[in-house]
MARVO-625802 format. One record per residue (C-alpha): residue in three letters; residue number from 1; x, y, z. Coordinates in steps of 0.25 Angstrom, whole numbers, plus 5000, padded with zeros to 4 digits. Layout:
BEGIN
  code  pos    xx    yy    zz
   Ala  NUM     X     Y     Z
...
***
This chain:
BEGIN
  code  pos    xx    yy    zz
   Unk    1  5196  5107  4961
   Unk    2  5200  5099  4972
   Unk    3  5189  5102  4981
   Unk    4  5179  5098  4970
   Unk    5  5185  5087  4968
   Unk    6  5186  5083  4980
   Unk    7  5170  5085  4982
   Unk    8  5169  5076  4970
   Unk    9  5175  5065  4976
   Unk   10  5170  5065  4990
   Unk   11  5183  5062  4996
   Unk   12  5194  5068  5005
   Unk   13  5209  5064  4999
   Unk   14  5220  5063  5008
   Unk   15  5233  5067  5001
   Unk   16  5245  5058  5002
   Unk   17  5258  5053  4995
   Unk   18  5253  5040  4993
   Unk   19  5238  5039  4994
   Unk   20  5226  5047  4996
   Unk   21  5215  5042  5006
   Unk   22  5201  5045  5001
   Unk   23  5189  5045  5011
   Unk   24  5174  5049  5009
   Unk   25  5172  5063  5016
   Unk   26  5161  5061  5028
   Unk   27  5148  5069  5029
   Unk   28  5145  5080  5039
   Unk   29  5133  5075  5047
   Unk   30  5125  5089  5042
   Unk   31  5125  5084  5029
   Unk   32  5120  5070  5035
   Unk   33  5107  5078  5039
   Unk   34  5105  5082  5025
   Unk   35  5107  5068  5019
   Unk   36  5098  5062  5029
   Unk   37  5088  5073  5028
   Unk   38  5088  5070  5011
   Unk   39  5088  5056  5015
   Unk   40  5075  5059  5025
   Unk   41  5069  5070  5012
   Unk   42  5069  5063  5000
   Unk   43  5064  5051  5008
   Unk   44  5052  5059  5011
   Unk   45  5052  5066  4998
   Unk   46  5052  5050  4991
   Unk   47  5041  5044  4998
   Unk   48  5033  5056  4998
   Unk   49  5036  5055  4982
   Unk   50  5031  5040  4981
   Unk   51  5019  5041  4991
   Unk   52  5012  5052  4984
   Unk   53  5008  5046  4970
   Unk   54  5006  5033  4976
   Unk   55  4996  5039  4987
   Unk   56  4989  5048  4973
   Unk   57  4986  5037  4967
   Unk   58  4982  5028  4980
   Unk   59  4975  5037  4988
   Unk   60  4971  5049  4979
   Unk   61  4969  5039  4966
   Unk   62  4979  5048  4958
   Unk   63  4980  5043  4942
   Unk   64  4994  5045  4934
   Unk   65  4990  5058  4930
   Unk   66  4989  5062  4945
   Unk   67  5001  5057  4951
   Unk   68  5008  5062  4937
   Unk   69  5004  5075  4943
   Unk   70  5007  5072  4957
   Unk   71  5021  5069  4951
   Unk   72  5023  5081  4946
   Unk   73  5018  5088  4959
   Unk   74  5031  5081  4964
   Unk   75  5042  5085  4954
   Unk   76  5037  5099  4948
   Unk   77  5045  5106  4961
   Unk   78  5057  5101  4955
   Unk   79  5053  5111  4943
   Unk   80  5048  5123  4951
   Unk   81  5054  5122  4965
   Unk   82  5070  5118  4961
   Unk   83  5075  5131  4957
   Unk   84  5069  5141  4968
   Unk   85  5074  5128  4979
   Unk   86  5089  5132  4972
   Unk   87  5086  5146  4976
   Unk   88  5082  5144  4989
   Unk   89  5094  5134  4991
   Unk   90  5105  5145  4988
   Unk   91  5099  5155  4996
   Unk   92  5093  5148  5009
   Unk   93  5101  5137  5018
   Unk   94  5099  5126  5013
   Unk   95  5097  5115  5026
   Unk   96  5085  5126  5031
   Unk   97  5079  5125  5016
   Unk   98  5080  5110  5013
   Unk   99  5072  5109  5028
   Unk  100  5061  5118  5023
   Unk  101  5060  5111  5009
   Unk  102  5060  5096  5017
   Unk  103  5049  5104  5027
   Unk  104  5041  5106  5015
   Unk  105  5042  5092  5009
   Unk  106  5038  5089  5025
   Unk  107  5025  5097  5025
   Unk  108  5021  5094  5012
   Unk  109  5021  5078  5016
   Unk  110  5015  5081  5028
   Unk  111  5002  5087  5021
   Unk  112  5003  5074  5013
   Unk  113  5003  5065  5024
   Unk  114  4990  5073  5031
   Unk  115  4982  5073  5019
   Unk  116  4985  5059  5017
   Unk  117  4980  5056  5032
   Unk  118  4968  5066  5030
   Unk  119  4963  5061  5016
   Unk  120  4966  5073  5009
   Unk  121  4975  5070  5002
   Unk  122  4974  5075  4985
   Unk  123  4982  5074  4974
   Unk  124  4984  5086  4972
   Unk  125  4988  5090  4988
   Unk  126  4997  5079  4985
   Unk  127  5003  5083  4973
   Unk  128  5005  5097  4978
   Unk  129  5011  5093  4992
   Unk  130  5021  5084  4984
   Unk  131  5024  5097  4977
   Unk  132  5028  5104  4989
   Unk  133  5035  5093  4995
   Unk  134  5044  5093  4981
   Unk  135  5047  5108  4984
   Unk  136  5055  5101  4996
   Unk  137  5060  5092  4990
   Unk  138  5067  5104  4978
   Unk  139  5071  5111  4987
   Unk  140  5078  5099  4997
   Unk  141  5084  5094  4983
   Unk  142  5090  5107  4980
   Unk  143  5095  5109  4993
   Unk  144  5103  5098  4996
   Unk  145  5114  5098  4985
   Unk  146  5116  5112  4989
   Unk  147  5117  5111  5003
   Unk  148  5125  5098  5002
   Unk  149  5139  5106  4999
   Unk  150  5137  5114  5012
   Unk  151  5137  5102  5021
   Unk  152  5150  5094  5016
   Unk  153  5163  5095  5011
   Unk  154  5165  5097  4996
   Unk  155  5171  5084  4997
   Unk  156  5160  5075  5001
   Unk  157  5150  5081  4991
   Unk  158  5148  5068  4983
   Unk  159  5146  5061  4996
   Unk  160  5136  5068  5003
   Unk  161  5129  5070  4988
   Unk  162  5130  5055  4986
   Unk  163  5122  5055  5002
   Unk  164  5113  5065  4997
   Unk  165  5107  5056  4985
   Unk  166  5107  5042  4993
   Unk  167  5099  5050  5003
   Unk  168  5089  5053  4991
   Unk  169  5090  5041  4981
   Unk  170  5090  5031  4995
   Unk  171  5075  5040  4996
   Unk  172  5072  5038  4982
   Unk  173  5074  5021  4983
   Unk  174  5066  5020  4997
   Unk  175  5056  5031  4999
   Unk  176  5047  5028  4986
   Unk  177  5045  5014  4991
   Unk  178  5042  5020  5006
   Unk  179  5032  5027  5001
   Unk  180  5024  5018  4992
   Unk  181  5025  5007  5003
   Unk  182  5021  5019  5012
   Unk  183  5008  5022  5005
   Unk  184  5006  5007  4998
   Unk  185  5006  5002  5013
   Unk  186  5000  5011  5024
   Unk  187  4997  5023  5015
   Unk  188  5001  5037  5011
   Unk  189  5001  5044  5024
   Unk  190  5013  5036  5029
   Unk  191  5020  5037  5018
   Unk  192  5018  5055  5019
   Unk  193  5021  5054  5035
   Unk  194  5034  5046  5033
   Unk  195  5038  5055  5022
   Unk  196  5036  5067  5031
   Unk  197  5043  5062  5040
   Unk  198  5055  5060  5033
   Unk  199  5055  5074  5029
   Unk  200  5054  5079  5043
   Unk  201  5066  5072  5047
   Unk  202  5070  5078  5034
   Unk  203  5069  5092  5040
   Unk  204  5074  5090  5053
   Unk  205  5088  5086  5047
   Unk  206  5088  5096  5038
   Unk  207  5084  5106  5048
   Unk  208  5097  5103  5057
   Unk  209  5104  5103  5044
   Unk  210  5114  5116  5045
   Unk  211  5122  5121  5033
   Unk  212  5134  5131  5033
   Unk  213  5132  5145  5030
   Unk  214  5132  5148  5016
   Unk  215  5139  5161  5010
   Unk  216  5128  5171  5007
   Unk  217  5127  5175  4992
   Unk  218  5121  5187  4985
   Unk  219  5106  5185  4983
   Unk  220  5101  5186  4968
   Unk  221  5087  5186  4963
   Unk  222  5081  5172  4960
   Unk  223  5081  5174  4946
   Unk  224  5096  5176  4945
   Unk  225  5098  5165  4956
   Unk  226  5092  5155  4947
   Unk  227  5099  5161  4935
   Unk  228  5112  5160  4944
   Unk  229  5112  5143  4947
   Unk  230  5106  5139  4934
   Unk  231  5118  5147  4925
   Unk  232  5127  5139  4934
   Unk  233  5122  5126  4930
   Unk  234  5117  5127  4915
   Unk  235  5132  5134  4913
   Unk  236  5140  5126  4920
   Unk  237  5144  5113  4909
   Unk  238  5145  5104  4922
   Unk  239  5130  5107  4927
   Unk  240  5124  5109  4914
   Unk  241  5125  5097  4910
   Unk  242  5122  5088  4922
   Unk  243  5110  5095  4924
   Unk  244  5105  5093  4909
   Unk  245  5110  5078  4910
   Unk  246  5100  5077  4923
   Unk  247  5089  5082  4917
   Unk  248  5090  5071  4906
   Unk  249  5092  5063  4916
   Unk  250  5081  5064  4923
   Unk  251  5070  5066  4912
   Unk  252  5076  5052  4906
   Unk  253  5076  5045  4921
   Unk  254  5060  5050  4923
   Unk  255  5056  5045  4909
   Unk  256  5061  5030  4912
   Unk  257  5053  5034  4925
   Unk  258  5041  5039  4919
   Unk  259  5038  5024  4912
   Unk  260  5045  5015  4918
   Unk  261  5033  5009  4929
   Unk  262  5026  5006  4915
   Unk  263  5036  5001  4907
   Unk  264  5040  4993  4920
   Unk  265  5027  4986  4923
   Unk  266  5024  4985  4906
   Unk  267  5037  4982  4901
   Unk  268  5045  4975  4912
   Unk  269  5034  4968  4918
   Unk  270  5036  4973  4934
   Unk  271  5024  4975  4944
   Unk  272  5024  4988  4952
   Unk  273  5033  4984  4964
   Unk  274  5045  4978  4953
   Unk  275  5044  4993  4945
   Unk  276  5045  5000  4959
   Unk  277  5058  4990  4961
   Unk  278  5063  4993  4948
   Unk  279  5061  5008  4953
   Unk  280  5069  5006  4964
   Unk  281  5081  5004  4959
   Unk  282  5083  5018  4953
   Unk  283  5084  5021  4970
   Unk  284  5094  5010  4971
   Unk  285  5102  5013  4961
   Unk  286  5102  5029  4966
   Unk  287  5106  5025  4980
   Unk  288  5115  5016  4974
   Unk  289  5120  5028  4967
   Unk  290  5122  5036  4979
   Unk  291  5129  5027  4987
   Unk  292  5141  5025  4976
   Unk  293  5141  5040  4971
   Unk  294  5152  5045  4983
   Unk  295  5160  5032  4978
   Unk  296  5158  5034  4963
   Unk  297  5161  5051  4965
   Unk  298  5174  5046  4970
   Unk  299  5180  5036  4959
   Unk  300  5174  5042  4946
   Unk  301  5177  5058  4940
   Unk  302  5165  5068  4941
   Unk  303  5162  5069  4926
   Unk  304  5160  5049  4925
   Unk  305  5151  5050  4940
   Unk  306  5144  5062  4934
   Unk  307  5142  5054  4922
   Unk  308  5138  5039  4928
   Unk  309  5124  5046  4930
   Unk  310  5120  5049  4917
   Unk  311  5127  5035  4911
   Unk  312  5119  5027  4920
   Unk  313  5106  5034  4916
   Unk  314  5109  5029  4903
   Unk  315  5113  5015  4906
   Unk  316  5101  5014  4915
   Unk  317  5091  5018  4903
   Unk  318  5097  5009  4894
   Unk  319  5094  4998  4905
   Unk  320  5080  5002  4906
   Unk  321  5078  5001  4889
   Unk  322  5084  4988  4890
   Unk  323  5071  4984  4899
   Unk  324  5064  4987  4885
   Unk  325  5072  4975  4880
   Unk  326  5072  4966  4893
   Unk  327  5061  4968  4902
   Unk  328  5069  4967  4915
   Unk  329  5065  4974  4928
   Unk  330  5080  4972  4932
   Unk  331  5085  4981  4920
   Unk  332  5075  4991  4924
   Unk  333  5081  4991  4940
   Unk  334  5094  4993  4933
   Unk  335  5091  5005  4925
   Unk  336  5084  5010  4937
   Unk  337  5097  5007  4946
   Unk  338  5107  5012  4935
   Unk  339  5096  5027  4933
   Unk  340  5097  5028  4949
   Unk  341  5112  5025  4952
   Unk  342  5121  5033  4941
   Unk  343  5113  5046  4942
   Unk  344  5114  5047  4958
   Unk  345  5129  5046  4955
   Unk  346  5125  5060  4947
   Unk  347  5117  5065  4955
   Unk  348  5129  5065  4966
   Unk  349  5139  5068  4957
   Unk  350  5133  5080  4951
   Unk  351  5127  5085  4963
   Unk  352  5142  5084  4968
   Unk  353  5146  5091  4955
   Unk  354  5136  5102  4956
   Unk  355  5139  5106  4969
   Unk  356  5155  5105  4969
   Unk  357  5153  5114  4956
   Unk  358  5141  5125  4962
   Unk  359  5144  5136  4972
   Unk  360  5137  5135  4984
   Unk  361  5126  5146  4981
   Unk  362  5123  5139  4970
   Unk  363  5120  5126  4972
   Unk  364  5106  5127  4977
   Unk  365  5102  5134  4963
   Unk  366  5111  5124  4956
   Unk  367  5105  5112  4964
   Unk  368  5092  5117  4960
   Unk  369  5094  5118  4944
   Unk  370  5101  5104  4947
   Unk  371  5086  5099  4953
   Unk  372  5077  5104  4942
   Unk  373  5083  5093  4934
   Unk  374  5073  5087  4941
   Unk  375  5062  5092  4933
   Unk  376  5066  5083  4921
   Unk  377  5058  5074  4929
   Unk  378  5044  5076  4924
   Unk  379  5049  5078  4909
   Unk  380  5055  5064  4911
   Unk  381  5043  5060  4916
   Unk  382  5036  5067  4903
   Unk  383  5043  5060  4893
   Unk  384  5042  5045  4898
   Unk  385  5025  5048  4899
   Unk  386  5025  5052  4884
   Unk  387  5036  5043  4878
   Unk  388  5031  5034  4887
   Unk  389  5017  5034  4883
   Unk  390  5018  5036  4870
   Unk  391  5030  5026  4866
   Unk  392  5030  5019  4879
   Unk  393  5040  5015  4889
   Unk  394  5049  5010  4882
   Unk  395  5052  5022  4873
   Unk  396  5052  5032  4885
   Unk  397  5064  5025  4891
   Unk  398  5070  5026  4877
   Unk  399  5067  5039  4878
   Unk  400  5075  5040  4893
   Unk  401  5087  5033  4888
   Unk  402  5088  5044  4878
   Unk  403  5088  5053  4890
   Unk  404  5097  5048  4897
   Unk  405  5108  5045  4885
   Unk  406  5105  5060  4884
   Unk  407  5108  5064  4898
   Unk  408  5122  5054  4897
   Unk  409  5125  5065  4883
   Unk  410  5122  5077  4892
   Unk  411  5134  5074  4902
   Unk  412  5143  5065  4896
   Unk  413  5145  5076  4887
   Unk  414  5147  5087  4896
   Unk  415  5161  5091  4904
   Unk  416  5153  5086  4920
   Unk  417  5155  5071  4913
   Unk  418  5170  5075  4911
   Unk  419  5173  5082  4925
   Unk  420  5186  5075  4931
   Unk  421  5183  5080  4943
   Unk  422  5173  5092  4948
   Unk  423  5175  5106  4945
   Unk  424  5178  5116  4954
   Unk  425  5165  5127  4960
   Unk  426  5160  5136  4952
   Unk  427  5166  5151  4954
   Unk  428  5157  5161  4957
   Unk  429  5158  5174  4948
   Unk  430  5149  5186  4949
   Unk  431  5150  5196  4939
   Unk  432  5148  5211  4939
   Unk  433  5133  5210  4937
   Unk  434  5132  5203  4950
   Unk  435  5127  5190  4942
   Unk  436  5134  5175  4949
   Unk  437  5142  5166  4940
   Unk  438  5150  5153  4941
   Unk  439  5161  5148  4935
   Unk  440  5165  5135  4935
   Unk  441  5180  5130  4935
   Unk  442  5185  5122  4923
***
């Protein structure tokens, strides 16, 4: 227990009579070459991300429909892709894999960026070179939780996670707005190369990247791999429910997203550039998130920082119906702030939790059951058209706030919002019949 906890606070404690003399543990510089190179990855990854629709409906004269489609090019590898990654991330190292993954992400904007220059470029080339450059992106995603443990101490697990996701949401706030200047300004080729670019370097950091040897486990067939990491988190009453409260989360988060440029321009009266500012904020506040998280990990207990998420989605959607009432582009930064700060300080406690909590030959499956959450995405999406459309805006971010009230049910209610302090790993158990279990301490 001591050791969790320790991972939980991210501190070292010197014993003493009188006093005890906290200090944050420092990171190992391997570790440095996987922050920079998710730094380097998800930038590409977000201005590959905001140039594409822009260049469909400039260049290739794309309607809603198309780039609806184009989107879901994007996102569907987080449905069909995330699972196999988990595999492959158990069984493979996972500096190597990550390099190959970022390699594919690299070829598949280079094509972009040659087509763009030749005039070939379609939509549907587009839309199925953003698909492969989203297989990268899976498999980086999944990777990286997992590999994280192998290159710190238990101990500095919420800091280097609380590195990892400012890497990511710093991406999330600046590479959107790259891009579109990108393509707006000088055009789509630029915008391709300097994404490129930033996945080479993406590569060549982690190709330097070496891990420590992993014990070698017994191999099972796919099927019962699979089998394996997904009765360890939809039996386990810490997991289950954070990955349930996620899902809602994310199909209430996508709805409000779904209308909001409409509901912004009609309902609070903002011309484009004032909507992408308002935008913005959700960035902020997630890198905003990210720099307090270590801090925040250290002063509260596991089960209140593991709840702050949730709450704050809630208290951001009851901001954004108040714009219903008063029309304020301010309110509407807020609630885009308040969405983006308190669910990165989940994201890194939960991600801390999962992987104190998960043996090591797990975590790549487990990593990757956490990711399909993902794919609530779309269904989001679904749900704020066609409320949207029939009932208009308004009701489809009633219908959110229902969400995300629900998501705050989910995990208030379950023991990962009472935790105290983190539970110890899991215990491996294999039965007669050869099958794998996991039991975790009370």
């Amino acid at each position: 227990m001591h050791r969790a906890k320790l991972a939980w606070l991210g501190t070292t404690t010197v014993p003493g009579p009188v006093r005890k003399v906290k200090s944050m543990t420092s990171l190992p510089s391997k570790f440095s070459r996987l922050a920079w190179s998710n730094l380097a990855a998800q930038s590409a990854e977000q201005i590959g991300l905001a140039a594409a629709p822009i260049v469909a409906v400039i260049a290739l004269h794309a309607d809603a429909g198309d780039t609806g489609w184009l989107q879901t090019a994007q996102t569907l590898p987080f449905l069909v892709t995330t699972i196999p990654a988990g595999l492959l991330v158990d069984r493979l190292i996972r500096s190597r894999l990550m390099a190959g993954a970022e390699a594919l992400r690299l070829v598949s904007l280079l094509c972009m960026l040659v087509l763009a220059l030749s005039g070939a470029l379609t939509l549907p080339l587009l839309a199925a070179l953003g698909f492969v450059g989203a297989c990268g992106t899976v498999v980086y995603s999944v990777a990286a939780p997992a590999l994280v443990p192998d290159l710190v101490k238990s101990e500095a697990l919420p800091t280097a996670n609380s590195r990892i996701e400012l890497a990511r949401t710093s991406a999330l706030a600046a590479g959107p707005a790259v891009g579109g200047a990108l393509v707006g300004w000088i055009g789509a080729a630029p915008a391709f190369a300097l994404a490129a670019g930033l996945s080479a370097v993406a590569v060549i950091l982690l190709a330097g990247l070496r891990e420590p040897p992993r014990a070698n486990s017994k191999r099972k067939t796919p099927l019962r791999e699979i089998r394996e990491g997904a009765a360890f988190v939809f039996s386990n009453k810490l997991l289950r429910p954070i990955f349930i409260t996620q899902v809602i989360f994310v199909t209430a988060a996508f709805t409000i997203q779904a209308v909001y440029v409409p509901y912004a321009i009609h309902r609070l009266g903002l011309t484009a550039p004032f909507v992408g500012l308002t935008l913005a904020t959700y960035g902020l506040g997630m890198v905003f998130g990210a720099l307090i998280a270590p801090r925040v990990m250290q002063m509260l207990r596991v089960g209140v920082v593991i709840a702050i998420g949730p709450i704050a989605g809630v208290v951001a959607a009851l901001i954004m119906l108040l714009t219903i009432y008063i029309p304020s582009p301010a309110l509407a930064s807020l609630s885009f702030g308040v969405m983006g700060a308190g669910p990165i300080l989940w994201v890194v406690s939960t991600t801390t939790l999962r992987q104190t909590l998960t043996p090591p030959e797990l975590l790549g499956r487990v990593s990757a059951i956490n990711i399909t959450s993902y794919g609530a995405r779309p269904l989001g999406a679904a749900i704020g058209a066609v409320v949207g459309g029939l009932c208009g805006a308004e009701v489809a971010l009633v219908a959110a706030a229902v969400g995300f009230f629900l998501q705050a049910a989910v995990i208030l209610l379950s023991p990962a919002a009472r935790l105290a302090s983190p539970p110890q790993p899991a215990q491996r158990i294999t039965r007669s019949d050869g099958e794998t279990h996991h039991r975790v301490a009370a």
